[in-house]
C-alpha positions as CSV (number, residue, x, y, z in Angstrom):
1,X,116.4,-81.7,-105.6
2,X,119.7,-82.2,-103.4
3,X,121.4,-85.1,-103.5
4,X,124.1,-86.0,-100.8
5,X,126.5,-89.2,-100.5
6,X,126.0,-91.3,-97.2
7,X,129.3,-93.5,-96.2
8,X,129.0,-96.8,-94.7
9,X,131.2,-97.4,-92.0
10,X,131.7,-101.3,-90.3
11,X,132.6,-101.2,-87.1
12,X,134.3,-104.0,-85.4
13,X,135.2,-104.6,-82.0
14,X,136.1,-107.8,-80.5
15,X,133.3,-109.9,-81.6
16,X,130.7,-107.3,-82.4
17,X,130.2,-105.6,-85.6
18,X,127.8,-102.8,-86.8
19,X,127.5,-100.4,-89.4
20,X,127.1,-96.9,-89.0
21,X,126.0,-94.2,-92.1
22,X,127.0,-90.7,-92.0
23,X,127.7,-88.0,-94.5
24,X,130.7,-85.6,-95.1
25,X,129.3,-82.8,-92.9
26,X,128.9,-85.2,-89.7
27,X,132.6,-86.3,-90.4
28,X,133.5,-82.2,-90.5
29,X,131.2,-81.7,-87.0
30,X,133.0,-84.7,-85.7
31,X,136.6,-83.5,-86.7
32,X,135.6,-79.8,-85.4
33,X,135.1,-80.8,-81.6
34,X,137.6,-83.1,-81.7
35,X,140.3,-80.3,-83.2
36,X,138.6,-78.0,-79.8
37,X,138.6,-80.9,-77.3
38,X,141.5,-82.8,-78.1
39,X,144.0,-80.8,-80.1
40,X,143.9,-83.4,-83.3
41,X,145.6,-81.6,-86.6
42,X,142.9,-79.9,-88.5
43,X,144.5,-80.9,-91.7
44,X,143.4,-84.4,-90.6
45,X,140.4,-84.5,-92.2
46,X,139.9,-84.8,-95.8
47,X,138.9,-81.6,-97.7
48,X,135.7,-80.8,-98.6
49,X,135.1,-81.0,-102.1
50,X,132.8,-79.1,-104.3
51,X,133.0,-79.5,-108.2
52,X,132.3,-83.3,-108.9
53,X,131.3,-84.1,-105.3
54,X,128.8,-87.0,-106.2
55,X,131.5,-88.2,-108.7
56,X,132.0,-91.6,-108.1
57,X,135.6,-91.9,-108.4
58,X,135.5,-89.1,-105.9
59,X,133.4,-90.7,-103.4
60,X,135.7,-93.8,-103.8
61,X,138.3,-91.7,-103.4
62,X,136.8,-89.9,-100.1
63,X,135.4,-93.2,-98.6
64,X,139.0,-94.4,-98.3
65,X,140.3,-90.7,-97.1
66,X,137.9,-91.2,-94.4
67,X,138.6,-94.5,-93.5
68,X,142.1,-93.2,-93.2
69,X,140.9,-90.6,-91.3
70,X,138.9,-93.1,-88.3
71,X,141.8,-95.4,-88.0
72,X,144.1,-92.5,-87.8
73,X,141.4,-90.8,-84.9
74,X,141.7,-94.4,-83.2
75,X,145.0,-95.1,-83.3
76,X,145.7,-91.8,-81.5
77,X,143.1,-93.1,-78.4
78,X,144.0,-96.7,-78.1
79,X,142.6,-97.1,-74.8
80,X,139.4,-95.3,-74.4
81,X,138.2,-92.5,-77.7
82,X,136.9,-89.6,-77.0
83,X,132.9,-89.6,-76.2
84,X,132.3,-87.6,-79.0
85,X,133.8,-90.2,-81.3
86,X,132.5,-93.0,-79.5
87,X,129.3,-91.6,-79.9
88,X,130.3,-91.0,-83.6
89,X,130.7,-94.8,-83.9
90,X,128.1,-96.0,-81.8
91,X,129.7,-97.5,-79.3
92,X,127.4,-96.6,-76.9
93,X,125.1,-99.1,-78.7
94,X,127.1,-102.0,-79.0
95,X,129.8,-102.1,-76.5
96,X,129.4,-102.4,-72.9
């Protein structure tokens, strides 16, 4: 049996909020087109760890990495992000 950790994300915008769950490897697929499409640092994302990976001070640890990570990604588009991580987010769903 495979396990695999899910990360909550809460997304707020104006007056809406949501969550949204994804793992590490949608995060990685994320942070690969955007290193293609928009020329973000590919050290941005936080490694991918094997030994310990369900750990929970490591998924502590990598929940705040990634949350690091998002308000890095959308501090870089202040005024519209990228469709791909809009998509990511949900905003599609949400926001009109």
């Amino acid at each position: 049996i495979s396990f695999f950790q899910v990360y909550i994300i809460q997304v707020s915008v104006g007056n809406h909020q949501w969550t949204v769950k994804h793992r590490y490897s949608d995060f990685h697929d994320l942070h690969e087109k955007l290193v293609s499409e928009k020329k973000i640092d590919k050290n941005l994302l936080p490694p991918k760890k094997i030994i310990g990976k369900n750990s929970k001070s490591l998924v502590e640890k990598r929940q705040k990495e990634l949350e690091v990570y998002l308000q890095t990604l959308l501090l870089k588009f202040p005024v519209t992000a990228p469709k791909v991580l809009s998509h990511f987010l949900h905003f599609h769903l949400y926001v009109s």
